[in-house]
N, C-alpha and C positions, 0 to 999 in steps of 0.2 A: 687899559690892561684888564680892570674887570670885565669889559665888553668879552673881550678875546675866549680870557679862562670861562665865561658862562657859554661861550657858544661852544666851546670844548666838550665841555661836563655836557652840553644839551647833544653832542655827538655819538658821545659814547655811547654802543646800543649793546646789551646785556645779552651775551651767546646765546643761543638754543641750546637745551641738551642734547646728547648725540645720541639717534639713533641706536638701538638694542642690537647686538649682531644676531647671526639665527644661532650662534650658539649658544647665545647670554638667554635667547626666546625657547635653546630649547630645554636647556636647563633651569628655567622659571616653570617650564609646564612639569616638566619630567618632577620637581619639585613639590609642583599641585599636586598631580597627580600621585604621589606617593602619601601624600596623607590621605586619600581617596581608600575607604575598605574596599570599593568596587577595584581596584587596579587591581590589589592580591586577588579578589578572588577573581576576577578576570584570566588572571597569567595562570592560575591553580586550573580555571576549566578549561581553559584554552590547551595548555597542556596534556588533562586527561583525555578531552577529544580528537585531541591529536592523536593520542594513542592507540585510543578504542577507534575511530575510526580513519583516518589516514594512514596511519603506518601497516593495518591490515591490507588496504587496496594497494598500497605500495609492494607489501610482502608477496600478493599473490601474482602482481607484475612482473614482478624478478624472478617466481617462479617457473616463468614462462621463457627466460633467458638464463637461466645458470642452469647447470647440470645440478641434477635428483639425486638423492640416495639410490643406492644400485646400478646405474647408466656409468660411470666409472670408465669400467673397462670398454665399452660398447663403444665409446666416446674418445677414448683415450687422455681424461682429463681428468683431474680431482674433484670432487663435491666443491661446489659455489662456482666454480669456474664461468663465464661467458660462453657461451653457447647460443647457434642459431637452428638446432635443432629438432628443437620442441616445437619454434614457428615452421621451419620445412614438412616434421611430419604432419602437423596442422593443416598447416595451405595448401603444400605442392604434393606429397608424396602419394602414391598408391593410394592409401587408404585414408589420404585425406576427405574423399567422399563423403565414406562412413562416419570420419569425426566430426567433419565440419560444416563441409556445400550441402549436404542433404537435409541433415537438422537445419541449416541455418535457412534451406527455399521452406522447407517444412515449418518453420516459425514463421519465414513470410507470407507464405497463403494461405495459413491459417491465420495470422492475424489480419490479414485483407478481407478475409473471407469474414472474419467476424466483425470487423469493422463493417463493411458492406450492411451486412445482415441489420447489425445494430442501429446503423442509420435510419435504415428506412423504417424499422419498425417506430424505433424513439422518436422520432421525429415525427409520422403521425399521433402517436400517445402525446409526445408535449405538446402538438398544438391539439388536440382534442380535449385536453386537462386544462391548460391556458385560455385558450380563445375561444370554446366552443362551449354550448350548453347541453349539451353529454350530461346521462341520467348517470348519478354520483361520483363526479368529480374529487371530490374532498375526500372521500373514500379509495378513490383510484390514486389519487392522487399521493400517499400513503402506501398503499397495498403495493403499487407496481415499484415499491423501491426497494419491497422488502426482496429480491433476489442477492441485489447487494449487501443485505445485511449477515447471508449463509456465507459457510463456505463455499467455493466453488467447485469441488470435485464431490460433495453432497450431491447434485444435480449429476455428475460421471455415475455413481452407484445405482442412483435410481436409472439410469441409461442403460447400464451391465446388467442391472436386475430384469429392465425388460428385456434387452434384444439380446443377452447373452448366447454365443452360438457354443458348437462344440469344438470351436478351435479353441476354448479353453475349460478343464479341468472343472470337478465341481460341479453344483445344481447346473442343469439347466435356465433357459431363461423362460420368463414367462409365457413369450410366444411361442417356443419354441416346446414348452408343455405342452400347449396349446394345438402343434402338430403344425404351427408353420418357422421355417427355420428362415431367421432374417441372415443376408448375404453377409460376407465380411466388410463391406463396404458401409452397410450400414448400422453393423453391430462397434466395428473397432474406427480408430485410424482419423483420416481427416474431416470427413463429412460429420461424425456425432460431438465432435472437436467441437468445429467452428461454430454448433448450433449451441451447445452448451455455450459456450464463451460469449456470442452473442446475447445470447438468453441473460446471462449474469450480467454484462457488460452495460447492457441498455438503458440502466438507470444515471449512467453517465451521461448520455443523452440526453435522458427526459430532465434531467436534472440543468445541465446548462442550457441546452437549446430552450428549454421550457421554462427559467430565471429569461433567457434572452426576449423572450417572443412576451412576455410578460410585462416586461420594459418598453416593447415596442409602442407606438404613436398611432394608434386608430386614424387620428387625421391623415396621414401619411398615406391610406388606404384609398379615404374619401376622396382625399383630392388628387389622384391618379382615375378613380372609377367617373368622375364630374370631367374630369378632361375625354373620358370614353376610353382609359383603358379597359383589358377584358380580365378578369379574373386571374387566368393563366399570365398572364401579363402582369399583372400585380404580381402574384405570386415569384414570377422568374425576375423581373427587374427591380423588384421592391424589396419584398420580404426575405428573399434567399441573398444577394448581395451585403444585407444590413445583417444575417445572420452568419453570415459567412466565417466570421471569426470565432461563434462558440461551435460551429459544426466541426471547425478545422483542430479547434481544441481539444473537442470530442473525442476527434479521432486519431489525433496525437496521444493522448491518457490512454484510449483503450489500448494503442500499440503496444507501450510503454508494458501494461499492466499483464499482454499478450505475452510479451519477452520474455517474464518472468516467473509465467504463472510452470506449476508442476505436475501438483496432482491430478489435472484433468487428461495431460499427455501421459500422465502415468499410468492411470487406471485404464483408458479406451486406447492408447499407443502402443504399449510394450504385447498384448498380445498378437501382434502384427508386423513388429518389429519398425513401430513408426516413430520416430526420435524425431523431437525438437530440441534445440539448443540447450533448456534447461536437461532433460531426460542425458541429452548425451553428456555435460558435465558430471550429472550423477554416476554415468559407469565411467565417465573417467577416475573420477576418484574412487568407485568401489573396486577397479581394478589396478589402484596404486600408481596411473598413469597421471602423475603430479603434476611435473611439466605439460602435458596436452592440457590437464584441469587447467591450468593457470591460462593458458591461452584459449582458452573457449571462453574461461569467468572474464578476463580483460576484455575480450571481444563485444562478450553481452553487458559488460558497464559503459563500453565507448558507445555501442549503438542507447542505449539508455540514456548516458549523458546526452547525444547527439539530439534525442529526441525529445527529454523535455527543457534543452534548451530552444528547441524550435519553438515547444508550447511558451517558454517564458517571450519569446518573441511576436507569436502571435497574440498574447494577452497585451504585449504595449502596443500593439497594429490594432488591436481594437477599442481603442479610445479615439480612432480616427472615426468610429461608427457608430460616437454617443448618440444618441438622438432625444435623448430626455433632458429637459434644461428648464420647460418652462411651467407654469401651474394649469396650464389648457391642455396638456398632453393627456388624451384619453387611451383606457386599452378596453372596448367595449367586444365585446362577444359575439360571434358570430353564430347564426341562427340554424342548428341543423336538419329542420325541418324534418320531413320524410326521412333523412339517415341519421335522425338521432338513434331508434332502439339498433341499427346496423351498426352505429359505432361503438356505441357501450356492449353490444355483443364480442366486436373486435376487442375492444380493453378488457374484458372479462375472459374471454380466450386466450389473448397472450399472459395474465395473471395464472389461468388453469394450469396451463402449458409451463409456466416459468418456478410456480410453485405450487401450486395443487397437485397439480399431478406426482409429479416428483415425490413430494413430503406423504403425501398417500401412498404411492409406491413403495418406498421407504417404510413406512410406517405398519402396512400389511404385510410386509417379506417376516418381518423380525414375528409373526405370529401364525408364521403358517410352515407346518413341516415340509411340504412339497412344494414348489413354483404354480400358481395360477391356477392349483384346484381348491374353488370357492365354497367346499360343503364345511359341515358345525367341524366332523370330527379332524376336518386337518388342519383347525385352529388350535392355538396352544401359547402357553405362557412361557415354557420353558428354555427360551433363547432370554427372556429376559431375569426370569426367578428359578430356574429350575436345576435341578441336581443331575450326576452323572448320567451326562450326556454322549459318555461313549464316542469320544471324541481326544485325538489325542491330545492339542495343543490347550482344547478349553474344554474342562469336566463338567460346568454349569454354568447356569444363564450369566449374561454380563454384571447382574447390577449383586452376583455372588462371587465376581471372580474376584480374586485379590489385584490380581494385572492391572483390572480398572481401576482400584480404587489407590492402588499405590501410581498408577498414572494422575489421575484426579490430583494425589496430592502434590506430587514431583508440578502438573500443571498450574494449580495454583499457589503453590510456592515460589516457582520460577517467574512465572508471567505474574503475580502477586509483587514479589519483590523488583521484581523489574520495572513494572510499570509504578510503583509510587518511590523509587529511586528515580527514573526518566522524571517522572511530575514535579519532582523536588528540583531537580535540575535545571528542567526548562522553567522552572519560576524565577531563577539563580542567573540562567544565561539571560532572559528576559531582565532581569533588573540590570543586571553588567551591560547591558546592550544600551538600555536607553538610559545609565544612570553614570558611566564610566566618560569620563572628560576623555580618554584619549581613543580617538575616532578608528586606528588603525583594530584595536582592539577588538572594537564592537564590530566593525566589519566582518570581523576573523571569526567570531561563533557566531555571528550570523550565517555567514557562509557553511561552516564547517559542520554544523547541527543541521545545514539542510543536507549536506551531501548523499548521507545515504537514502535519502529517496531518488535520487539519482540512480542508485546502483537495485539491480531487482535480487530481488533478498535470496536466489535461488547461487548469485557470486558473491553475495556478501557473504554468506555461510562457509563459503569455499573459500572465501579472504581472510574469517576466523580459523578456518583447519589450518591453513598454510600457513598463520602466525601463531597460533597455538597447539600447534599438534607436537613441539618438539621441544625441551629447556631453551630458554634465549634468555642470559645473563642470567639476572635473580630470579628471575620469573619460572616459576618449572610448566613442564607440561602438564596444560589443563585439559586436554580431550576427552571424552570421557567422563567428566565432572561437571557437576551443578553451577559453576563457577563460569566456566566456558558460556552455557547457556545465557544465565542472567546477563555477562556482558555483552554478548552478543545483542540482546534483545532490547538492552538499556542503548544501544548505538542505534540499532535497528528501528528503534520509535522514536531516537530526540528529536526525528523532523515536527511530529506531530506536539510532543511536549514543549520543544523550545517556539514554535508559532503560538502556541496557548498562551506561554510564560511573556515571549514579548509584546502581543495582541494586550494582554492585560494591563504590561506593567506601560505599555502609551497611555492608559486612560487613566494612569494613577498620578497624581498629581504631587510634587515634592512639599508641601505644604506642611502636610500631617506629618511626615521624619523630621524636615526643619523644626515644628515645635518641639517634636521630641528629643531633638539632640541638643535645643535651647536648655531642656530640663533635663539636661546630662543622662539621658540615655545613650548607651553605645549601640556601634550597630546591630548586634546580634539581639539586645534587647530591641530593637525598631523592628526586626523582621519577625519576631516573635510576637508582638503585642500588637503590632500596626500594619504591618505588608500581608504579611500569611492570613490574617483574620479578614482586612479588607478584599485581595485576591483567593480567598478560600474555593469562590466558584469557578475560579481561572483553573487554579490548582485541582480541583476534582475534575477538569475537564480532562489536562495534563497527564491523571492516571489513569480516566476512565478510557480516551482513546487508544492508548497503546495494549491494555487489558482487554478492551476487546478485540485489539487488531491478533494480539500473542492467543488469545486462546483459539482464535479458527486457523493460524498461520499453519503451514503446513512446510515452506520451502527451507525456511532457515534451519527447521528441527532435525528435517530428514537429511541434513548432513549432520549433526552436532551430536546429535541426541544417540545416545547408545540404547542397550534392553536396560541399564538399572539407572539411568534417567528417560524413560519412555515419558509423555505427554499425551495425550490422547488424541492428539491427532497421530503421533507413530502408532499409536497403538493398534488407531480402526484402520492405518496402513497394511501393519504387519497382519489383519484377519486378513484382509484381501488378498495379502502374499499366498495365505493358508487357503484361500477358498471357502471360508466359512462367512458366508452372505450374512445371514440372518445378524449374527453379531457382530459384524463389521457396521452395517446399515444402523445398529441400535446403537453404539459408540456415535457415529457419525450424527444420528439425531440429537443424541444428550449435550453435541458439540454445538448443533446448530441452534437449539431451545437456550445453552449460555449464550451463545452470541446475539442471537435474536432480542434475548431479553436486556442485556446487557447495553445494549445499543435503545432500547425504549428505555431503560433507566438513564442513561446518560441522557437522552433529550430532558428528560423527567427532572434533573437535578439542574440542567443547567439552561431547561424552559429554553429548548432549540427545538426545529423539526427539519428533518434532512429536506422534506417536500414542503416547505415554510414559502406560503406563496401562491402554492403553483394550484391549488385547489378554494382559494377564497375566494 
């Protein structure tokens, strides 16, 4: 009987617990995660970016299907209604030409055109700067980037200021003093386009292709030339293959950057009546044609998405084409013999040509009362200090008018305030991203902070009118106001601030808040005394990009921006509307010398170099 009852008792085998269900799992996280400060403020920015940017691109899609103010009766339907007529007039109708197919071949060959152009140049400059022993490298290598560091319709003025003909209004152009009159083809339109565009573009180039060919493997050359290939042969079967994916990248960004740009189709376009996509959105909405706007901005954020998701796809294609792995991988230099002083004459040529010339151009108009007569007495100070000028829009030099300096400040107030609210941010979505336990989350302003580089700021601006241009609920209408702006501009840069803020907050370790929340600090104290001080250099980076991207921008203003929030880029706009050269050119420099420098501080602070590399 004992026997029995022990082999009983030795039977009995003690249940498992049962399995959690996923409800039980997911109210234990949902749980965690609420004592997480990251979740609040997660759902807090999650929500404002929704606002500031989603629901804008949303508004100006719907704009594109519901009936306008005014269209009404036209239509025979009430305001907000569905409608398919904003896309018929767009697409199909008559004057679809005008609004849509012409501007949109006109944006595509001119950005083929400058794609084209920019290849070939950047791509000899980065291999001559990377692999070749070219007389000042390190110098060039520098200099030829600073085109990207202007604005880009800087280099349109100096284009008008030389070849301006008399199909428009105003001075002469320089050659045209001079007694010869450049055609309209090469004064206005698409040809002075694509070469500005190109011109500015090509540091994109030298910049990847020249990071690429930098990384490349010397042996990889040898031992194709030891098996008896020929030069040519290397070059087509080796080098360009293995480079294929930052060429493609290349020229996916400059499209991208083509689709959106404005001021350069504005300045050499509009006297010729030559419209790209951007230009023509702008007379849609200065002709109140809201509907058409909203179907031109959708059109240019869908091809924009379209294309740098293409780039996001060739950057994962190019990890099929690492080639650096081991500690023998050489990048030795190639010997340019007889065409070293020929090539350093080309790098120095396209540098004249990309900014010398130009910023000289520039820089001589604002001091000379006639176009391109060289004696002492038709030099003069009085576009920039001088008094009644007998002019009606501006009585004295720029650096006396009030216009400028109440720009200046409207400029740095806005792009001031904006960009160290972006920088706060993006330190904020960066800690929420990599510090927030629930993953859907962190996805969500990941994604949602990149979005508007997606869209080219010339529809984002138009995505702001069409949601702020009218009361919606408590919200009144901002148009008009300083308010409008900053928000705008805070959307408009989180790509750059929120990549600062999460780049940083990976390399911060949870170590240093653990101690501190051991010794009963809250969070607000950890991000005060420990995050912010530690990421301080993340954080200036986070302000300083968007500050200088806001002070040369030109596309998101010239929708927003009224005469009593002017900026000084509408500013040197509105000379050019007037035909007063001299001080438009001198606005335009004072813009390019802040961004120029702006852009050497930020390296300066945060010990970067845009050309980090490519000249050692």
């Amino acid at each position: 009987m004992a026997l029995v009852t022990e082999t009983a008792k030795e039977s009995v085998v003690p249940l498992e617990p049962a399995a959690p269900t996923a409800w039980q799992r997911w109210r234990y996280r949902a749980k965690v995660a609420s004592r997480e400060p990251t979740t609040l403020i997660g759902v807090l920015t999650a929500l404002l970016f929704t606002y500031l940017i989603v629901v804008p691109i949303i508004s100006i899609v719907l704009d594109a299907v519901q009936v306008q103010f005014g269209h009404e009766r036209r239509l025979g339907k009430d305001f907000g209604d569905l409608t398919l007529y904003y896309l018929d007039r767009a697409f199909l109708s008559p004057v679809s030409v005008d609004l849509f197919w012409r501007p949109l071949f006109n944006t595509l060959t001119v950005a083929l055109g400058a794609i084209s152009l920019s290849l070939v140049i950047g791509t000899v400059l980065a291999w001559l700067i990377s692999r070749t022993d070219m007389f000042g490298r390190r110098w060039f290598a520098t200099a030829l980037i600073v085109p990207y560091m202007l604005p880009a319709w800087t280099f349109a003025l100096a284009w008008t200021t030389l070849f301006k003909n008399r199909t428009v209004g105003g001075q002469p152009g320089w050659f045209e003093a001079m007694g010869l009159t450049p055609p309209d083809w090469v004064a206005y339109g698409r040809f002075p386009i694509i070469i500005i565009l190109a011109l500015h573009y090509t540091p994109f180039v030298i910049l990847l292709f020249g990071s690429a060919l930098r990384r490349f493997d010397s042996q990889l050359e040898d031992s194709a030339r030891i098996l008896g290939a020929k030069r040519y042969q290397v070059a087509v079967q080796i080098i360009l293959p293995l480079m294929r994916p930052a060429l493609l990248s290349s020229m996916v960004l400059i499209f991208a950057k083509c689709l959106g740009e404005f001021g350069v189709p504005y300045v050499l376009g509009l006297p010729v009546k030559f419209e790209v996509l951007s230009t023509s959105l702008f007379r849609s909405i200065a002709s109140r044609q809201t509907g058409v706007a909203g179907v031109v901005a959708a059109s240019i954020m869908l091809i924009g998405i379209i294309t740098l998701m293409i780039d996001a796809r060739l950057v994962r294609e190019a990890r099929r084409f690492v080639t650096v792995g081991s500690k023998g991988s050489m990048n030795r230099q190639s010997r340019l013999g007889k065409y070293r002083l020929p090539a350093t004459g080309f790098a120095a040529l396209i540098f004249l040509l990309s900014v010398g010339l130009p910023l000289l151009t520039l820089s001589l108009s604002t001091v000379m009362k006639l176009p391109a007569q060289f004696t002492l007495d038709n030099f003069t100070l009085e576009y920039w200090i001088g008094r009644d000028l007998h002019t009606v829009a501006l009585q004295t030099g720029v650096l006396l008018s009030p216009d400028l300096w109440a720009a200046a400040k409207n400029t740095l107030m806005i792009v001031g305030l904006a960009s160290v609210t972006s920088g706060i941010l993006g330190l904020l979505v960066g800690y929420v991203v990599i510090r927030t336990p629930v993953k859907a989350l962190s996805v969500y302003l990941r994604q949602v902070t990149f979005l508007p580089y997606l869209v080219p700021g010339i529809a984002f601006a138009a995505a702001y009118l069409s949601l702020f241009a009218v009361p919606r609920g408590p919200m009144p209408a901002l148009y008009g106001t300083v308010t409008i702006l900053v928000l705008a501009l805070i959307a408009d840069q989180m790509p750059y601030a929120s990549r600062a803020g999460i780049s940083a907050m990976t390399q911060l370790g949870k170590d240093p808040e653990e101690a501190a929340q051991i010794a009963g600090a809250g969070w607000f104290r950890r991000m005060i005394s420990i995050v912010i001080p530690i990421q301080k250099g993340s954080l200036v980076t986070g302000v300083l990009l968007p500050f200088i991207s806001g002070i040369k921008g030109l596309s998101l203003f010239v929708i927003l921006a009224v005469p009593s929030t002017d900026v000084l880029t509408t500013y040197s706009l509105r000379l050019v509307d007037y035909h007063y050269t001299q001080a438009a050119n001198a606005v335009v420099l004072i813009i390019a010398a802040i961004a120029y420098l702006g852009t050497l501080a930020a390296q300066k602070l945060t010990k970067t170099n845009l050309a980090e590399g490519l000249g050692s």
